[in-house]
C-alpha positions in Angstrom: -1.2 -13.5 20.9 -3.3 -11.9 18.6 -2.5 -8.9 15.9 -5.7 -7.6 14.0 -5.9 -5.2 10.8 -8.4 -4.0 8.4 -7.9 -4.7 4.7 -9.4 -1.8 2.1 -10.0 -2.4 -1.6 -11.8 0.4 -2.3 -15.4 -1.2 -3.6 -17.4 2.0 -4.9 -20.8 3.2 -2.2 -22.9 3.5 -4.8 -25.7 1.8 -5.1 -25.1 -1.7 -6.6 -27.6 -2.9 -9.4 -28.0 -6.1 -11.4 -28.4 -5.7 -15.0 -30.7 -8.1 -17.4 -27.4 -10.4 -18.1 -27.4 -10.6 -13.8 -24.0 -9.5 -13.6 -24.1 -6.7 -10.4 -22.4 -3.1 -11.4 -22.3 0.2 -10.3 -25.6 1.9 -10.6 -24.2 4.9 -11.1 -23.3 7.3 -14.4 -19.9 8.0 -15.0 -19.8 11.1 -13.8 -21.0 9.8 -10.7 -18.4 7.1 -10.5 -15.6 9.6 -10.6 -17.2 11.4 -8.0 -17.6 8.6 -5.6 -13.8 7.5 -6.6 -13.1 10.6 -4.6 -15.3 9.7 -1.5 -13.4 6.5 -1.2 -10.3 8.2 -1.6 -11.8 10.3 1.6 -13.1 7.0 3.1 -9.8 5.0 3.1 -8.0 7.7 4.7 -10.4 8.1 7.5 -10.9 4.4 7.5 -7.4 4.3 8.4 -7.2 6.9 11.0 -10.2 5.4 12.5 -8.7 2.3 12.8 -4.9 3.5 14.5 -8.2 4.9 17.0 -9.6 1.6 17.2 -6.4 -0.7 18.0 -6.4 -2.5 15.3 -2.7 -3.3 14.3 -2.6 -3.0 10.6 -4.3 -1.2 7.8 -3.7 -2.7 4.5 -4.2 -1.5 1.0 -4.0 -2.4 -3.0 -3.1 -1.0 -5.9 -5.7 -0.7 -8.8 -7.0 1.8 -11.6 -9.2 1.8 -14.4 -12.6 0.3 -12.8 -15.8 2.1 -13.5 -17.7 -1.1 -12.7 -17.5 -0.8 -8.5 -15.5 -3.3 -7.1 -12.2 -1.3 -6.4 -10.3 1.5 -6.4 -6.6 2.2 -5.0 -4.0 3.7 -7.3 -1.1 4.5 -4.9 -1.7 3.1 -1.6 1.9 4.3 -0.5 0.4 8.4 -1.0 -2.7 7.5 0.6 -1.3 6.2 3.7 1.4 8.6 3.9 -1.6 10.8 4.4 -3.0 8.0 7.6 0.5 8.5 8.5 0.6 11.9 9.1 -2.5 11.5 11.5 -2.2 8.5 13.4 1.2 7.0 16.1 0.4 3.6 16.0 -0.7 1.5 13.5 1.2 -0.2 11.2 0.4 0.4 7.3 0.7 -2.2 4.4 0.0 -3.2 1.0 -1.6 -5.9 -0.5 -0.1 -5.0 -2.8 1.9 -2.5 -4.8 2.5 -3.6 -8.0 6.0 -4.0 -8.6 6.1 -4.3 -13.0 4.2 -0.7 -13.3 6.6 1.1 -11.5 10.4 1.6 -12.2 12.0 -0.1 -9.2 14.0 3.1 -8.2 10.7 4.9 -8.1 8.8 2.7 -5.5 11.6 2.5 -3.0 12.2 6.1 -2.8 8.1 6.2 -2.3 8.1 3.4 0.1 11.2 4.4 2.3 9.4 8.4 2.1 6.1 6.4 4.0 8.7 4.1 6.4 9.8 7.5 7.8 7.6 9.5 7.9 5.3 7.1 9.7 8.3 6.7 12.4 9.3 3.4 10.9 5.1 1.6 11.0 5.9 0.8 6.9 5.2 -3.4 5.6 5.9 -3.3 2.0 3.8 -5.3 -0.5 4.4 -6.3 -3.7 2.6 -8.7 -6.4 3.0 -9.1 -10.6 -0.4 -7.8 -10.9 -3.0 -9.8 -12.7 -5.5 -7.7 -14.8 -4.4 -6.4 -18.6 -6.1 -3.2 -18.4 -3.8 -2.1 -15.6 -1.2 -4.3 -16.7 -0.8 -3.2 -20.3 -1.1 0.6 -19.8 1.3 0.6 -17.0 3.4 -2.3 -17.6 7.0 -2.0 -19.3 6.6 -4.0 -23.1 9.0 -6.7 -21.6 6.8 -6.9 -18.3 4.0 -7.9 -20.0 1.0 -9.6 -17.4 0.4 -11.7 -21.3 3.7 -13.5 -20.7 3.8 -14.7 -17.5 7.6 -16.1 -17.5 8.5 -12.5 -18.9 6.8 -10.5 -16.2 7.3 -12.9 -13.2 11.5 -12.4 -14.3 10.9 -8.1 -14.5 9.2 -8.7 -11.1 11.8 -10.9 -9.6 14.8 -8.2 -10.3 12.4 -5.5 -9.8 12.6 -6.8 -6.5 16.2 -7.4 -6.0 16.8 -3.9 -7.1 14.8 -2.3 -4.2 16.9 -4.1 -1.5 19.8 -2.9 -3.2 18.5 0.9 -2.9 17.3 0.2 0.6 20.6 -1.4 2.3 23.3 -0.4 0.1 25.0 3.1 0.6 25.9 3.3 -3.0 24.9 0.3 -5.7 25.2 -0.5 -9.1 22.9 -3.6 -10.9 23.4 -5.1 -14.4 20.5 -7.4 -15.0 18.7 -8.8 -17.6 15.9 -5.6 -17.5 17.5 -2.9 -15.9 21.3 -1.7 -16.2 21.2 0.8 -13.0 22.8 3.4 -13.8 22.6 3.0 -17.7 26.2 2.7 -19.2 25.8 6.2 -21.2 24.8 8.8 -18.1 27.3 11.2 -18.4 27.5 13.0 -15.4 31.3 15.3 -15.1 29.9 17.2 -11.9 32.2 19.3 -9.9 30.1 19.4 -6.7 29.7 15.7 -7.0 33.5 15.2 -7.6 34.3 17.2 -4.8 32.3 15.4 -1.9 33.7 11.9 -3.4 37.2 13.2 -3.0 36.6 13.3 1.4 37.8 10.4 2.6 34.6 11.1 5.0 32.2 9.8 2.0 33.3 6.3 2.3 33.7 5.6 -1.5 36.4 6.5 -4.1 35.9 8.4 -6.6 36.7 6.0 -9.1 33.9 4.0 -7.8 31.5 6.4 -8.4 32.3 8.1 -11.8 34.9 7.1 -14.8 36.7 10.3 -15.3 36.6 10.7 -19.1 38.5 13.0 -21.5 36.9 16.4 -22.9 34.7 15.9 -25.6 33.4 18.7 -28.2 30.1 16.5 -28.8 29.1 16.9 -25.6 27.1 19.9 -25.7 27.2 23.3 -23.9 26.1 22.2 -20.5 29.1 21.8 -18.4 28.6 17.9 -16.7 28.1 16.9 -20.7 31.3 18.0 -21.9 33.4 15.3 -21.0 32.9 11.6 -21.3 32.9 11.2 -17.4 30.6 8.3 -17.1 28.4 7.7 -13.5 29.2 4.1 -12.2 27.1 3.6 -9.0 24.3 5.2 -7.5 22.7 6.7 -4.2 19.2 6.6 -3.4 17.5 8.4 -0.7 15.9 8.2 1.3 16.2 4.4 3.0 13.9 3.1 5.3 14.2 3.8 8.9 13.6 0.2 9.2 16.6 -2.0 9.1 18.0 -3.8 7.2 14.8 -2.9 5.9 11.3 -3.3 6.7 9.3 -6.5 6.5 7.6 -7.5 2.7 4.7 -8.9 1.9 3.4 -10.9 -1.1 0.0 -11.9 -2.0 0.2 -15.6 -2.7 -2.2 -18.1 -4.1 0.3 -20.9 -6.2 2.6 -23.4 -5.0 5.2 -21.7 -6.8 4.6 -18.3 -5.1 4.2 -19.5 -1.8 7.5 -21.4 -1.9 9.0 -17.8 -3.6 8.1 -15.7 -0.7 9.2 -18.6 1.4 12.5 -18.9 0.3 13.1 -15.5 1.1 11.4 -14.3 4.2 8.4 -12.7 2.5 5.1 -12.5 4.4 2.3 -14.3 3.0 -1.2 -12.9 2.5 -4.2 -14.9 2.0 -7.3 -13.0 1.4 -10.1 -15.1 -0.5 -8.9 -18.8 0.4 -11.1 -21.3 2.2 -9.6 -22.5 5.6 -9.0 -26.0 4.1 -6.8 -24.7 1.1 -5.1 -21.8 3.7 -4.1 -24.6 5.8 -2.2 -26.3 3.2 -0.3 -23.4 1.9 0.5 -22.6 5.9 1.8 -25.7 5.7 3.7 -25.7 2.6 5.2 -21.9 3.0 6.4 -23.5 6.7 7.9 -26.3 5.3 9.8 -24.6 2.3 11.4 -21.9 4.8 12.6 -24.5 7.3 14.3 -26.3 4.3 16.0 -23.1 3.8 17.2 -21.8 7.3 13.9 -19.9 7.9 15.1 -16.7 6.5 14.3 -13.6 8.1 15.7 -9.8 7.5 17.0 -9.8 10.8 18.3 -13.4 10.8 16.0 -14.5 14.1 16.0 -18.1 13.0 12.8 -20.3 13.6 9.3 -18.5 13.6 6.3 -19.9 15.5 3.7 -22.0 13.4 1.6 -19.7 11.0 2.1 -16.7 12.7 4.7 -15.0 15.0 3.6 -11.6 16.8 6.7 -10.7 18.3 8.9 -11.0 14.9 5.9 -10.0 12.6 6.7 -13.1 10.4 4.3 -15.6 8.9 1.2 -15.4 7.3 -2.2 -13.0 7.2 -5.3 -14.3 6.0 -8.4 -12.0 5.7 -12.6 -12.3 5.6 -15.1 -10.4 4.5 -17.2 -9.3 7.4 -20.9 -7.5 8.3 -21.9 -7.2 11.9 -26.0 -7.0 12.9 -25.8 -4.0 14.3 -28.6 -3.6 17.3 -32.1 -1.6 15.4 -30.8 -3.2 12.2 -33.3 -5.3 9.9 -31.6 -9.0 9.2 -33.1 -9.6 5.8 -32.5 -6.2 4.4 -28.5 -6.3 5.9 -28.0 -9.5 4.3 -29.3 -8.4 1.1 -27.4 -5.4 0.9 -24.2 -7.7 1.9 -24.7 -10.2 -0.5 -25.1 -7.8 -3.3 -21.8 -5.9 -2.7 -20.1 -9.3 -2.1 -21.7 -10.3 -5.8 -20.0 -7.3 -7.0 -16.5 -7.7 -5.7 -17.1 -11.6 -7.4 -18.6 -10.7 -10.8 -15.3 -8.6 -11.4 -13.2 -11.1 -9.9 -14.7 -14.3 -11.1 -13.9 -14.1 -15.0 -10.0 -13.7 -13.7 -10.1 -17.3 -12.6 -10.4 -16.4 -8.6 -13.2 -19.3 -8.3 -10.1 -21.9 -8.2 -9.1 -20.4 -4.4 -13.0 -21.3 -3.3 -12.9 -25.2 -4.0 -12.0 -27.0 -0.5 -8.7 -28.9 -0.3 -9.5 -32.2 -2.1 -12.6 -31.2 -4.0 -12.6 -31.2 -7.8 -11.4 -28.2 -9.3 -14.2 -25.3 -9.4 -15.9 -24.4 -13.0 -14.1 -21.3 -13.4 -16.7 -20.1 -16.1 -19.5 -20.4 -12.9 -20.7 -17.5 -11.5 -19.6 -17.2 -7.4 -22.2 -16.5 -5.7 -22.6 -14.6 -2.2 -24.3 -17.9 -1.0 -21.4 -20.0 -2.1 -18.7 -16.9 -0.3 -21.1 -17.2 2.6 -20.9 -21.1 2.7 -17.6 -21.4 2.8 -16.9 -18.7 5.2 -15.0 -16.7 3.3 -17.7 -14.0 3.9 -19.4 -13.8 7.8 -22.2 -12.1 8.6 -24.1 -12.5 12.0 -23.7 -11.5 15.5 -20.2 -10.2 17.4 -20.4 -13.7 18.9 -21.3 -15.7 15.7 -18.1 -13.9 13.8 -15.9 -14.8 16.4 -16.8 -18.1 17.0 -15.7 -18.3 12.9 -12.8 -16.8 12.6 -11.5 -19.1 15.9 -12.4 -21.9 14.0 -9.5 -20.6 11.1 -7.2 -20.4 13.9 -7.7 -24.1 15.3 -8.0 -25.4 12.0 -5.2 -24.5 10.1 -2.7 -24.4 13.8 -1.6 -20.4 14.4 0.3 -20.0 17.5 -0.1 -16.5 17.3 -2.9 -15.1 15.3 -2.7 -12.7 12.2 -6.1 -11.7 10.9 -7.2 -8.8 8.7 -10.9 -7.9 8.5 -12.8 -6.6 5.2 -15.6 -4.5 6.0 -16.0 -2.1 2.8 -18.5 -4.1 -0.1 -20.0 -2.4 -2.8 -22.9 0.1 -2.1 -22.1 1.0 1.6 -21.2 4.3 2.4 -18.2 5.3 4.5 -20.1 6.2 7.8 -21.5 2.7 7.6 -18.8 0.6 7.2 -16.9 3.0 10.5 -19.9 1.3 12.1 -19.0 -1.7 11.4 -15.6 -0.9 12.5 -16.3 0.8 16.0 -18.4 -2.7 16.5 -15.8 -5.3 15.5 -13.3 -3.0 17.9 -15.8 -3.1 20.8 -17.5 -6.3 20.2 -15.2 -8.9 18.7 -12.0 -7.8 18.9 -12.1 -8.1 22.9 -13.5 -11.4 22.5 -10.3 -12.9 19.8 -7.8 -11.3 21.9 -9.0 -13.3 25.0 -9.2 -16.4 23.1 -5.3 -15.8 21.6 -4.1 -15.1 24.8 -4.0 -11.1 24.5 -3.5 -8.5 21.7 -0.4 -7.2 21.1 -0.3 -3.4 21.4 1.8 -1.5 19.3 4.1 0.7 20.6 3.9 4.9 19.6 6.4 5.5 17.4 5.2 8.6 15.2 7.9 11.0 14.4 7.8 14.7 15.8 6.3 16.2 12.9 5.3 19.9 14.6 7.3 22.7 13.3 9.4 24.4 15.3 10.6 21.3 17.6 13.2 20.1 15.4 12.9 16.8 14.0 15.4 14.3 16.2 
């Protein structure tokens, strides 16, 4: 069976240029790049309505600020598709990811279980370390720090313990190396709160929750102060309608993050990788969760290979991807394409992303070379032709690397292409090449309509 999404960085539709040193920008003031950040704001949002329209399964998003130079923009995927929420019954909406060090962990499960319901329960939760200092510096804690890698991969690592805890405890406390939830000095002598712990209906004690403490004249005027009652667990709402909770996802790319996510049921996501390198790490995140009992939230043992539709387990890769459209001119589509693909490469190239291009078994790629769109185009990770041509490619990542099922996410948005232009592309991969995959897979799997009653005045269960 097949399951299909799109994936939406954000690249900027302004015009893309290249400057005397060749490296391909915005053409565009600043001014101008602030207002098209709100376009694609616009454009993501109706990107993903468009696509619950469309059938596709999934709409993914990122996380990421601070870019004037065009090749994205997301900077809380979980509000903007709480908006897709509120307008569409079907489709399922993820991240790829949010960025667990820049947020406190508390925070981004409350946001994330808010999206979970109010979707009806359509919520796949991302999370990655992040990567870039400009985000990671401004947003990051000082002990998260994207410059120490051991540091922040041990912040991320409890910041994700802490939101299980919030979403499948009923009350929690956590004492960790980063985070002391709640801190040892919140004082917090409530009456109200007092009172609904002393129902045996509550579940807890009241000594579980609070520390009664004696009267204290330093405590101030304001009444929960004034004695040294200290809080010992804590409630966080809302949880996920999902349960125990719903599925995560991680960006991977190294042995030791595949092998992570593995260990603990995580999804995978490869976006960028070349099918010879994506089959490898299929293999390798397979193998690491069947040496430890192939865990799953809901404990459903065993998986099928690469992907499993009915369980939503396993793991996504994604292409970019530019249709000929019937009336349009080859050359000048191409050209357009490759320069928005040189975009999205001349930001991401100086990060070190040129490793994920070199086949399995090639000598490592010169990091300090520029990535071409010929090279992206090459290798496949970038597929431009005909509905027919496409498919016949993205089959070929199925066969190679062994899917049973099939999870693929396509990219249409590149640099300089507006938003009406890339729902072309959309409406043609849905009527094109979409039919065509889920023929080949044996089907597409339709998801069910599951949106929450949302009108006023019809109550809400």
């Amino acid at each position: 069976m097949l399951e299909i999404g799109v994936f939406h960085n954000g690249a900027s539709d302004l015009p893309t240029i290249a400057t005397p040193e060749g490296v391909v920008v915005n053409d565009g003031t600043l001014a101008e790049v602030h207002e098209g950040s709100q376009r694609t704001l616009i454009n993501q949002i109706r990107q993903g309505i468009l696509a619950d329209r469309l059938g596709f399964n999934y709409f993914f998003m990122t996380e990421h600020h601070f870019q004037p130079e065009g090749a994205e923009f997301s900077p809380n995927p979980l509000l903007a598709e709480t908006a897709i929420a509120a307008r569409t019954r079907r489709i399922r909406l993820g991240q790829a990811a949010n960025i667990a060090p820049w947020w406190h962990p508390i925070r981004i499960a409350e946001q994330a279980a808010m999206l979970d319901v109010i979707s009806g329960g359509r919520l796949e939760f991302g999370i990655g370390r992040g990567y870039q200092p400009r985000e990671a510096e401004v947003f990051g804690w000082p002990f998260s720090t994207i410059q120490d890698q051991e540091r922040n991969r041990a912040f991320y690592q409890e910041a994700y313990e802490i939101i299980i805890k919030a979403w499948t405890l009923p009350s929690f406390s956590h004492h960790g190396q980063f985070y002391t939830i709640p801190p040892v000095f919140t004082r917090w002598h409530h009456k109200q709160t007092m009172a609904y712990f002393n129902m045996p209906k509550a579940g807890l004690r009241l000594d579980q929750v609070l520390q009664i403490g004696a009267p204290d004249p330093y405590g101030g005027s304001n009444p929960v102060t004034q004695n040294a009652t200290i809080l010992r667990e804590l409630q966080v709402f809302p949880q996920p309608l999902q349960k125990p909770h719903p599925q995560i996802w991680e960006p991977l790319t190294t042995e030791r993050s595949i092998k992570w996510a593995a260990q603990r049921g995580i999804n995978g996501y490869f976006i960028a990788e070349v099918t010879s390198r994506l089959r490898k790490n299929v293999e390798l995140y397979f193998e690491e969760s069947e040496k430890h009992g192939w865990p799953d939230r809901l404990n459903r043992g065993r998986p099928k290979y690469g992907w499993d539709a009915e369980k939503r387990r396993g793991i996504a890769t994604a292409r970019y991807i530019h249709l000929l459209l019937p009336g349009r001119n080859p050359e000048r589509e191409l050209k357009r394409f490759r320069a928005g693909l040189e975009l999205q490469w001349d930001y991401y190239g100086p990060f070190g992303f040129a490793a994920v291009l070199a086949e399995e078994g090639e000598p490592p790629v010169d990091l300090n070379k520029k990535v071409s769109a010929d090279s992206l185009l090459q290798k496949k990770i970038a597929l431009f032709g005909t509905p027919a041509d496409v498919c016949a490619e993205i089959m070929k990542i199925k066969e190679h690397c062994g899917y049973d099922d099939f999870m693929f996410h396509t990219w249409f948005e590149a640099g300089g292409f507006e938003g009406p232009e890339v729902e072309d592309q959309m409406q043609c991969f849905a009527e094109e090449v979409k039919p065509l995959l889920a023929r080949a897979c044996g089907g597409q799997v339709q998801n069910p309509d599951v949106a929450p009653n949302l009108d006023p005045g019809n109550g809400a269960k």
